[in-house]
C-alpha positions in Angstrom: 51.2 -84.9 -123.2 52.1 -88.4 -123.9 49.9 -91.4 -122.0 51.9 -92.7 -119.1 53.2 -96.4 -119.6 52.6 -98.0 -116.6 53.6 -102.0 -115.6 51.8 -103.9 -113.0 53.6 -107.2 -110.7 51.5 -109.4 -109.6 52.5 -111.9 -106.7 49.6 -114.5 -106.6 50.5 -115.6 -103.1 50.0 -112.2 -101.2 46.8 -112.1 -99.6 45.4 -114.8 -101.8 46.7 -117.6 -100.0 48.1 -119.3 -103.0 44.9 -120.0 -104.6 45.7 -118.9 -108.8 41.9 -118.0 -109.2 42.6 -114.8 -107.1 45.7 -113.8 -109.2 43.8 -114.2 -112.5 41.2 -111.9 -111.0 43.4 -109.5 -110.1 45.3 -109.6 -113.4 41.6 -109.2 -115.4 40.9 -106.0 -112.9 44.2 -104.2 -113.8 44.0 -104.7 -117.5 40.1 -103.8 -117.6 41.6 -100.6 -115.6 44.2 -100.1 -118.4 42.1 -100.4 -120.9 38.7 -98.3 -119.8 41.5 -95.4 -119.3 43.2 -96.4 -122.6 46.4 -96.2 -120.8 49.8 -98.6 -122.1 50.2 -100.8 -120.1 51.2 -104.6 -119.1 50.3 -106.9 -116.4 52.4 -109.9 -115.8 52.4 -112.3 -112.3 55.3 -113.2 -110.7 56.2 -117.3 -110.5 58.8 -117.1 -108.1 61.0 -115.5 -105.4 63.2 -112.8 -107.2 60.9 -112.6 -110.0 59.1 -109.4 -109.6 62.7 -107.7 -108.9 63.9 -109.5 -112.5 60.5 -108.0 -114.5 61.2 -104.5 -112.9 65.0 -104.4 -114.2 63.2 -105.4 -117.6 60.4 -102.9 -117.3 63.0 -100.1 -116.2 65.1 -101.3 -119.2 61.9 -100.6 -121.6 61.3 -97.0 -120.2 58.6 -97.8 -118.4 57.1 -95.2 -116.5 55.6 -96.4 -113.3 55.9 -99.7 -112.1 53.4 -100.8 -109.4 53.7 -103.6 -107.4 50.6 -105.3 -106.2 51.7 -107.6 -103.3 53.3 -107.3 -99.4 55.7 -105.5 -98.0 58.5 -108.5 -99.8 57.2 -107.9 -103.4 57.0 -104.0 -103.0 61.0 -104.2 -101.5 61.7 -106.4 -104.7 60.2 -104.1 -106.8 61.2 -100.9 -105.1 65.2 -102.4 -104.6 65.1 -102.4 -109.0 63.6 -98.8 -109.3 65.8 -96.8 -106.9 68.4 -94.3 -108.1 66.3 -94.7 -111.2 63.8 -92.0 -112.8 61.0 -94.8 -112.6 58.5 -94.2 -110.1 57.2 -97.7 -107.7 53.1 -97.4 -106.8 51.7 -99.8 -104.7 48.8 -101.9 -104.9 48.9 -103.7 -101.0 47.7 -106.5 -100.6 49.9 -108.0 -97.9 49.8 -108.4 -94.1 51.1 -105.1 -92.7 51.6 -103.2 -96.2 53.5 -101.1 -94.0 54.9 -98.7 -96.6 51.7 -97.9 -98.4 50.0 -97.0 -95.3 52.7 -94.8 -94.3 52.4 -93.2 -97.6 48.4 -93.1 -97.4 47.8 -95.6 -100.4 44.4 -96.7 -100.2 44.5 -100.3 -99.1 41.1 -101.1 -101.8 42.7 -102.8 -104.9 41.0 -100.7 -107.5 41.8 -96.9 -105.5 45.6 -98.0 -105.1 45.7 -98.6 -109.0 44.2 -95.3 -109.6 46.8 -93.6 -107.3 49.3 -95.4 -109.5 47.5 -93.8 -112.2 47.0 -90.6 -111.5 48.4 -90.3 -108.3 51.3 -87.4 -107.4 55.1 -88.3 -107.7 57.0 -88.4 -104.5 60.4 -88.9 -103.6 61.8 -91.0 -100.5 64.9 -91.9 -99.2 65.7 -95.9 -98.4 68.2 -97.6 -96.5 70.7 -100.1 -96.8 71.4 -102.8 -94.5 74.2 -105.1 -94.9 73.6 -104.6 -98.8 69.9 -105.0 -99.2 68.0 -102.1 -99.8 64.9 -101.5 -97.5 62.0 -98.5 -97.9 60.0 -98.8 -94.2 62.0 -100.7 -90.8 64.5 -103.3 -91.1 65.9 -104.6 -87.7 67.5 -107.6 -85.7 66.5 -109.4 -83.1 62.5 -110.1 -82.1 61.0 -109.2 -85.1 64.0 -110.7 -87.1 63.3 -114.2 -86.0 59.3 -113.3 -86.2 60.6 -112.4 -90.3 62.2 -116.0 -90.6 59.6 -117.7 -89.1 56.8 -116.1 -90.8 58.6 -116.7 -94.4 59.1 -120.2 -94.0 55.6 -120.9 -93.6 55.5 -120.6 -97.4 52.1 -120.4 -98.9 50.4 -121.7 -95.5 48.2 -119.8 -93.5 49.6 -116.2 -93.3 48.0 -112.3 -92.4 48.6 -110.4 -89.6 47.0 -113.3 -87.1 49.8 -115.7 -88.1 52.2 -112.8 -87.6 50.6 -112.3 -84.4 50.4 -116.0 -83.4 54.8 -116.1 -84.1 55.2 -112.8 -82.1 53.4 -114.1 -79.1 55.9 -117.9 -79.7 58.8 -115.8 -79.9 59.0 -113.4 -77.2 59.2 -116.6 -75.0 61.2 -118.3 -76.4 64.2 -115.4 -78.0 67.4 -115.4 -75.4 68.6 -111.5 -76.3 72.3 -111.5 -76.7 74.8 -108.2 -76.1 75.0 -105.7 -79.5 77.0 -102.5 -79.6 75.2 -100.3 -81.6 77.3 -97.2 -83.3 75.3 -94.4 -84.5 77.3 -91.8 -86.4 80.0 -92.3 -84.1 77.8 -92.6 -80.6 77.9 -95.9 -79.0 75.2 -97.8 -77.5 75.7 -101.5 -75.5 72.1 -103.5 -75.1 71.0 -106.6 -74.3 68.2 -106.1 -77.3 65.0 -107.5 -77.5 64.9 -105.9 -80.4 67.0 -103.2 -83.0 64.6 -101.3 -85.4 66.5 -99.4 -88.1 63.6 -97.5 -89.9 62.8 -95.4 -92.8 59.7 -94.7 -92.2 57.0 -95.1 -89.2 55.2 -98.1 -88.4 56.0 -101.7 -89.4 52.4 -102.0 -90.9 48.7 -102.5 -89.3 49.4 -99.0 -87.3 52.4 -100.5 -85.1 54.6 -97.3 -84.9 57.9 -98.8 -84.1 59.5 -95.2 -84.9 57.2 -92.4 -84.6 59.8 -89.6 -85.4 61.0 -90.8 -88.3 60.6 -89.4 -91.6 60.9 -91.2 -95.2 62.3 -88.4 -96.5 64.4 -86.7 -93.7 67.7 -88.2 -95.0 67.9 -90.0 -91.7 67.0 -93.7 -90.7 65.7 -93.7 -86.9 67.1 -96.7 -84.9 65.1 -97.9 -82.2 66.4 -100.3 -79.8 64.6 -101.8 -76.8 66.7 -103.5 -73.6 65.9 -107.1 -73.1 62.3 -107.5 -70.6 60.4 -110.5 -69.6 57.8 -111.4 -72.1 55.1 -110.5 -69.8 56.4 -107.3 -69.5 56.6 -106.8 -73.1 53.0 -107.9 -73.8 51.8 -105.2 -71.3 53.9 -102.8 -73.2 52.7 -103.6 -76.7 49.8 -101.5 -77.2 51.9 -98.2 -76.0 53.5 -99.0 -79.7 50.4 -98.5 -81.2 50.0 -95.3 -79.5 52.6 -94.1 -80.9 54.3 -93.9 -77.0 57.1 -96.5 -77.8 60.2 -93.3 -76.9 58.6 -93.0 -73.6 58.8 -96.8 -72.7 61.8 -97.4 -69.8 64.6 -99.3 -71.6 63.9 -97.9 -75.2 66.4 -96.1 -77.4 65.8 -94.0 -80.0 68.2 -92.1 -82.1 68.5 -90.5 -85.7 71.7 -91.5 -87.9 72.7 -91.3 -91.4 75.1 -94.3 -90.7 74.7 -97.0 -88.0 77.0 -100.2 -87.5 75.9 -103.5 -85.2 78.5 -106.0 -83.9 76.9 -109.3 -82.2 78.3 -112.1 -81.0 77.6 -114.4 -83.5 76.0 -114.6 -87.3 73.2 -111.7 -87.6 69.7 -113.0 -87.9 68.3 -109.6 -89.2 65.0 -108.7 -92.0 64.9 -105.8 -94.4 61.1 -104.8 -95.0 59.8 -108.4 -93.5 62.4 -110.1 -95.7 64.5 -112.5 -93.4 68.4 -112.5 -94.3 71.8 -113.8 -92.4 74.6 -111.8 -92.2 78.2 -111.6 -90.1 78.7 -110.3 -86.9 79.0 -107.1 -88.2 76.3 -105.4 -90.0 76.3 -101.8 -91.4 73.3 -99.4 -92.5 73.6 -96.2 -94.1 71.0 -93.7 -95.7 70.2 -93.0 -99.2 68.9 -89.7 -99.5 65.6 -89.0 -102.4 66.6 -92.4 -104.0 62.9 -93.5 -104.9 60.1 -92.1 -106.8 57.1 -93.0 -105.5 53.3 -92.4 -106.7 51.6 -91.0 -103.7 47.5 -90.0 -103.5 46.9 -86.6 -105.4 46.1 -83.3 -103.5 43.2 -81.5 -104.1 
């Protein structure tokens, strides 16, 4: 059997709050990994936004393997968008602040057991979505968390984690104004006054919030979620029933499975795919991509 060739991205921002010390540690860990397992290999670190989706196109182009990305939810998307409808498989190292696909795929969240999963973890295959264009893996979505997304990503290299994300939540929900949406799901029609459209792949935005708890990553469905507009009191009181997993049974919350969904606003969309914060028209579309990612999963035993 030949060795496995195996390519690890490295963003140096994720989780290290920009400092390069952190990065070169990480780099020295995964090439010590590589070479105690004598596996071929390379490490590189990304140096800007866009890069680590530019590497993977050139890893994919090499016949690489495996390519795991060792970031957030942005860098694993970048990645992830390169490899699908490819035979290359994405593992993922998280180091972000929900690292929402890795959990729902039950990669360890410890640096050195997530690249041993990429190692000589199990191959899995998962569908992604599409929104507007841009390929997402976990929950994309307009609205509350889509103004949370551009918020959170113009804070550059400042403080981040999931208390920053917390701390623009909380700013947000009192100060969004919800505007009307009709929301077409394969051909059934929904009118809201959203607080907030969730079009997801898979589970949970990250950190255990399950914004979808029916969906599946590899039903060949996306589940949209959309929650009527509430004061912000209300909605604080209501948080922790998404946690629980209770978010269906929430008055004013609609959830349905589509292969193809369409939004109409009344104005330029504000919308994020996997955290990433992007503008669109009026009219935004999303559609399913059945088994279009490999993806290296923990191995059963």
């Amino acid at each position: 059997m030949s060795t496995p060739r195996i390519a690890i991205i490295i963003n140096p921002i994720s989780g290290s709050g920009g400092r390069p010390d952190v990065a070169r540690q990480r780099a020295e860990r995964a090439a010590a990994m590589l070479d105690a397992r004598q596996v071929e290999g390379r490490v590189v670190v990304t140096e800007r936004a866009g890069h680590a989706r530019e590497l993977t196109q050139a890893m994919v182009a090499q016949g690489v393997d495996t390519v795991a990305a060792w970031g957030g939810d942005g860098t694993v998307n970048e990645v992830a968008s390169a490899l699908a409808f490819t035979s290359t498989a994405l593992a993922i190292v998280p180091s972000g602040s929900g690292n929402g696909l890795a959990r729902e795929l039950g990669v360890p969240l410890n640096g050195e057991r997530a690249l041993q999963v990429a190692l000589d973890g199990d191959d899995r295959t998962i569908d992604a979505g599409e929104l507007d264009g841009h390929l997402f893996f976990n929950v994309a979505g307009l609205g509350l968390d889509a103004r949370v997304a551009h918020r959170f990503s113009a804070g550059g290299t400042g403080r981040r984690g999931f208390s920053r994300y917390l701390e623009i939540t909380c700013q947000e929900l009192f100060s969004y104004r919800p505007t009307e949406h009709l929301i077409v799901a394969d051909a059934v029609s929904i009118r809201s006054r959203a607080l907030l459209i969730a079009i997801a792949n898979s589970r949970q935005y990250g950190n255990g919030a399950l914004i979808a708890p029916e969906a599946r990553i590899d039903d060949g469905l996306l589940d949209i979620v959309v929650i009527d507009h509430r004061s912000p009191f209300m909605a604080l009181l209501q948080v922790p029933r998404v946690f629980l997993g209770q978010v269906g049974s929430v008055k004013g919350v609609t959830m349905r499975a589509a292969k193809a969904i369409e939004i109409t606003s009344d104005g330029p969309t504000f919308f994020h795919v996997d955290g990433e914060p992007k503008v669109g028209s009026a009219t935004v579309a999303a559609r399913v991509h059945p088994a279009a990612l490999r993806v290296k999963v923990p191995a059963r035993h």
